[in-house]
Structure formats: C-alpha cells, structure tokens
Wavefront OBJ file of the C-alpha trace (Angstrom):
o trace
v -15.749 -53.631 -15.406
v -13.985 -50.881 -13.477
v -13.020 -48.947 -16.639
v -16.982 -49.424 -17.566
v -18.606 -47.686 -14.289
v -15.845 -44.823 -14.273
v -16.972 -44.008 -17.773
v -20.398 -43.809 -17.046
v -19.661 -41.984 -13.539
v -17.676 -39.169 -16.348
v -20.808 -38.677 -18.231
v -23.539 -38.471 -16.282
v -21.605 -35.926 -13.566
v -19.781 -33.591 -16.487
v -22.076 -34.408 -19.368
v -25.468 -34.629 -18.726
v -26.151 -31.651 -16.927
v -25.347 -29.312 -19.668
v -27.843 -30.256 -21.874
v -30.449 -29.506 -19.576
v -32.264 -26.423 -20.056
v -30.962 -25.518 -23.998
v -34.854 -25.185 -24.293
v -35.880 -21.149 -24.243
v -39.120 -20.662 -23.089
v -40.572 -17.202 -23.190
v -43.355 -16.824 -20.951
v -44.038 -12.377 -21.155
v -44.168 -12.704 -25.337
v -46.519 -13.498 -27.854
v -45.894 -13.630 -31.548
v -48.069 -13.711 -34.097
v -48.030 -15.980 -37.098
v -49.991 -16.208 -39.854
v -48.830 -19.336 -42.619
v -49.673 -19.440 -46.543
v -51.647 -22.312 -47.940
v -48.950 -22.368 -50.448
v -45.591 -20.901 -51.885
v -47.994 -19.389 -55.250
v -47.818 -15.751 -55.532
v -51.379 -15.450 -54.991
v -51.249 -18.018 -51.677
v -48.737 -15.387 -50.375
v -50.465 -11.988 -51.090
v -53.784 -13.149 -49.728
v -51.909 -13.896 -46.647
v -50.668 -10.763 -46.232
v -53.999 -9.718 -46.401
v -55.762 -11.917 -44.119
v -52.544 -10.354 -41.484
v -53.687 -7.305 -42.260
v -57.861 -7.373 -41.675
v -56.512 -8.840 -38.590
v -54.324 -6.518 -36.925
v -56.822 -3.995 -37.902
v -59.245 -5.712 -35.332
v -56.611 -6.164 -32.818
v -55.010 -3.371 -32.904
v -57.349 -1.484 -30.586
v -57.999 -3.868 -28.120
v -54.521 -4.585 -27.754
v -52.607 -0.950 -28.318
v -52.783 -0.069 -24.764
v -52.358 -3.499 -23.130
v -49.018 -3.458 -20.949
v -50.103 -7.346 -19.245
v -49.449 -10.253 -20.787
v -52.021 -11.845 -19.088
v -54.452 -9.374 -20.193
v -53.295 -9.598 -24.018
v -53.723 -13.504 -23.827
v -57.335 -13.548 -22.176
v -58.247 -10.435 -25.057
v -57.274 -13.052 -28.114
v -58.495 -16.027 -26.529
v -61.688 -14.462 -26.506
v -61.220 -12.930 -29.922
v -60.143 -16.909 -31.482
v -63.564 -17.052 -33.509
v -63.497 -13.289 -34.863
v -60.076 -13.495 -36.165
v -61.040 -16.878 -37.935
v -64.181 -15.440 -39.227
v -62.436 -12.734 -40.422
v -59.520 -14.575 -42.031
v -62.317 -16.319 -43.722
v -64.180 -13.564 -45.031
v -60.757 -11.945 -46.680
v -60.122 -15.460 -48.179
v -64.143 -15.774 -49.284
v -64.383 -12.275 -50.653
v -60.782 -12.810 -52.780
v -62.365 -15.850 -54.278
v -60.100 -18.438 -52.141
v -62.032 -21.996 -51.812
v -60.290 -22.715 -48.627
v -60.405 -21.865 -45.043
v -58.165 -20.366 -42.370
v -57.432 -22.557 -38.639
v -56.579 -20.455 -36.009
v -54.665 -21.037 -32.958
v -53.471 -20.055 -29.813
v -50.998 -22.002 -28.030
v -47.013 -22.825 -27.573
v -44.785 -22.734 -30.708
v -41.027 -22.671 -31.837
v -39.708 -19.868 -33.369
v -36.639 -18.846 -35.181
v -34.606 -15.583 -34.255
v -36.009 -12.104 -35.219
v -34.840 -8.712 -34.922
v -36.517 -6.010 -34.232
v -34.017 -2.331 -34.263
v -31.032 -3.385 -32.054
v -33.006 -6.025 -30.041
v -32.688 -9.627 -30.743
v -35.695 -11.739 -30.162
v -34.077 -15.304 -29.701
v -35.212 -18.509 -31.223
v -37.070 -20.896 -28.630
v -41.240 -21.367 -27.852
v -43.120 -18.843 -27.855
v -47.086 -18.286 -26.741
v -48.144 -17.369 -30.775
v -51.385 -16.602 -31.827
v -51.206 -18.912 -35.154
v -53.390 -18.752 -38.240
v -53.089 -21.719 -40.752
v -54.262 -20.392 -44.277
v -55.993 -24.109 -46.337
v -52.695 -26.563 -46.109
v -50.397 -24.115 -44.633
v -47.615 -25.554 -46.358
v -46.214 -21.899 -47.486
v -43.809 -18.985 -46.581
v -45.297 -17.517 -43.263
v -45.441 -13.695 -41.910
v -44.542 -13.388 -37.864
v -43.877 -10.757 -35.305
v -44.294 -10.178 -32.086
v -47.842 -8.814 -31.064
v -46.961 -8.558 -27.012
v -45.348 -6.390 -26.579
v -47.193 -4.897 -29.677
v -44.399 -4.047 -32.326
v -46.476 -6.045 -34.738
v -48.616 -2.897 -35.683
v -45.768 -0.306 -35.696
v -44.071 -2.821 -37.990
v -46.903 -2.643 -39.900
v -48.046 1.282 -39.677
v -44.263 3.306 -39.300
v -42.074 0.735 -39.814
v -40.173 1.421 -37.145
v -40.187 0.474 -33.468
v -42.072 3.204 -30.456
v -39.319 3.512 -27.934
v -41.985 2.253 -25.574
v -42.576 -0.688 -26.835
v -38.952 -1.253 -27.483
v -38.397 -0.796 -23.642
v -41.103 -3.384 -22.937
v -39.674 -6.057 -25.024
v -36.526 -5.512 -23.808
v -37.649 -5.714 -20.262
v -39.550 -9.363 -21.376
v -36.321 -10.362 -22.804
v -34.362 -9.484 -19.792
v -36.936 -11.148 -17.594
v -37.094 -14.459 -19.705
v -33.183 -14.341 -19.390
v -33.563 -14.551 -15.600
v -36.308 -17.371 -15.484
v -34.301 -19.339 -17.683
v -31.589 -19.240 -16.057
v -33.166 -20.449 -13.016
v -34.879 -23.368 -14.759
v -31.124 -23.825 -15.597
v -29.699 -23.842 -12.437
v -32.482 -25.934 -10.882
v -32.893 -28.655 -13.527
v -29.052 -29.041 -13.539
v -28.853 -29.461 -9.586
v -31.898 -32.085 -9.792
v -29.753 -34.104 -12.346
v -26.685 -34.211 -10.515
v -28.682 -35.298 -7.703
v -30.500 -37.766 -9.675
v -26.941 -38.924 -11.211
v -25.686 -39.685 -7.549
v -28.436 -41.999 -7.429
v -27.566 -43.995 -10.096
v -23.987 -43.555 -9.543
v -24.688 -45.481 -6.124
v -27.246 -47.657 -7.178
v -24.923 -48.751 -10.438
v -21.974 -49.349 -7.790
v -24.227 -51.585 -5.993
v -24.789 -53.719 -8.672
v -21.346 -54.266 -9.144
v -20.338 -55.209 -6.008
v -23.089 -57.500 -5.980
v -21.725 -59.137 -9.319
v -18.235 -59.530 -7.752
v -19.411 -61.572 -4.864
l 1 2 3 4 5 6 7 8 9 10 11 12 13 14 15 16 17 18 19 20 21 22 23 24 25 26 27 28 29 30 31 32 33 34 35 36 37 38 39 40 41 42 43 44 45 46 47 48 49 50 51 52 53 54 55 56 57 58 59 60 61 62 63 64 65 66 67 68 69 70 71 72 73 74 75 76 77 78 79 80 81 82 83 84 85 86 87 88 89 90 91 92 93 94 95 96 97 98 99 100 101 102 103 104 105 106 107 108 109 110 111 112 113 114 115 116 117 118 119 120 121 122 123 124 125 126 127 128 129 130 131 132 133 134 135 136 137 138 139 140 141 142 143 144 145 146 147 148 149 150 151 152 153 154 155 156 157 158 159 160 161 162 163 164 165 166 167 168 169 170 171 172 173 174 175 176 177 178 179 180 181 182 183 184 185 186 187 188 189 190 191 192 193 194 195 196 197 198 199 200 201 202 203 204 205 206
C-alpha cells in the first residue's frame, strides 16, 4: 500500500506538470488557408486560383493594417465576399461545387518564412474549404501580411519580417506564462490529492 501512494505521489509532483502547456497558442497571427476539394490536378489549380481572386480583394484592406484586432474585425466582415468570390472563380471555371469559408482557431504545421520559423500550434486562420476539401491545401500567414509578398515578390518586406518576428517573440512570452501558471495550479492541485489520497489510507488502516 505504501509502495502504491509513493508512486503516485512521484508522478503527479515530477510528471504531470510537464505536460501542461505543450499546446502553442498564437494569439497576434493569422494564417490563411485555403483546402482543395481533391488531390486531381484540376482540384488543385482551381485552388490556387480561388487563393488568388482572394488576396486580390484583401490585399488592400489589409496592406496597411499593423493590429491584429483590426485585421480580424476587416475579414470577419469580409466572410461572405470572400465566399462569393471563391464561388464565382469555381462557377466561372465550370466547377459544380461550392467553397465554405471560415474564420476561427486551427492547428497548423511549421512554416518558414526567410530565416523565421513560424512554429506548429493553433492559429486564428481564415479557412476556405473548396467542395469536400479532402485535398493538398495552400497556407501562409496573412497577419502580419507576408501572404501577398509571397505571392507578388516572393520574398519577405523587412517590415513585415520585423512584425512577425515581434508576434513570435510576443507569443513566446505569453506562452510561457500560461506555462508557468498552469504548472503552479497543478502542483497545487496535486497537493490536494496527495493529502486527500493519504487520508484515505489512513482511514483504511484503522
């Protein structure tokens, strides 16, 4: 019995606690995603052109954005015009089916952009599901907004560059904290049960 509660005393004090807060979350970026109805060559090319209708309407509203909060509030109020017009490119290339868009929390894997490295982990994405979306998908990040110089130069605006980084940096920190705090309220939840689970056991031995 002894051997039993020191075990369990080992875990949840050295154990547990580390595998809080593996989760990134990334609260000053937004990606943008845009998935094929299908792995077909055609499925793919049309959904590089739906991406690119759309950046062409975003790309103004957003170019000169330096908020996050700002860029959110601009695409939640664009959600219908992007579908419409990921419908139209679809419609006028003789497609049958329709495009879903989203906007909302998403995982994503790792992405590099020049010598920055976006990490995996949720991201706020504004998502558009092409028919069954079961395809090969385009993303990048559209705040801060390297997805049009991907698109237009190829290569990232030292601006820009200096505003993801600064997101990164500032994710980094927040998560980190999360860290530190969810860690301290599961050692502290841990002595609970450590005492409570003690309890028992005397209880059983009487």
């Amino acid at each position: 019995m002894k051997r039993i509660i020191a075990f369990l005393i080992c875990i949840i004090v050295f154990v547990l606690p580390f595998l809080v807060g593996t989760t990134q979350s990334n609260e000053n970026i937004i990606r943008f995603h845009v998935i094929a109805n299908s792995d077909k060559a055609a499925d793919q090319n049309i959904k590089l052109k739906v991406r690119d209708e759309i950046l062409k309407e975003i790309y103004p509203k957003l170019k000169d954005i330096k908020d996050y909060n700002e860029s959110y509030e601009i695409l939640s109020e664009n959600i219908l015009t992007i579908e419409e017009i990921a419908n139209r490119v679809l419609e006028e290339n003789g497609f049958d089916y329709k495009s879903k868009v989203y906007l909302g929390s998403f995982n994503f894997p790792i992405k590099k952009y020049g010598d920055l490295i976006v990490p995996p982990g949720e991201y706020m994405a504004l998502r558009v599901v092409l028919g069954n979306g079961e395809g090969k998908n385009w993303w990048c990040v559209m705040f801060p907004p390297l997805c049009f110089i991907d698109i237009t130069r190829g290569k990232i605006d030292p601006k820009s560059e200096e505003m993801l980084k600064r997101a990164l940096e500032e994710n980094s920190v927040e998560t980190f904290r999360n860290n530190r705090r969810n860690r301290l309220e599961l050692r502290l939840k841990s002595l609970e049960i450590i005492s409570n689970t003690i309890k028992r056991a005397k209880m059983g031995l009487k």
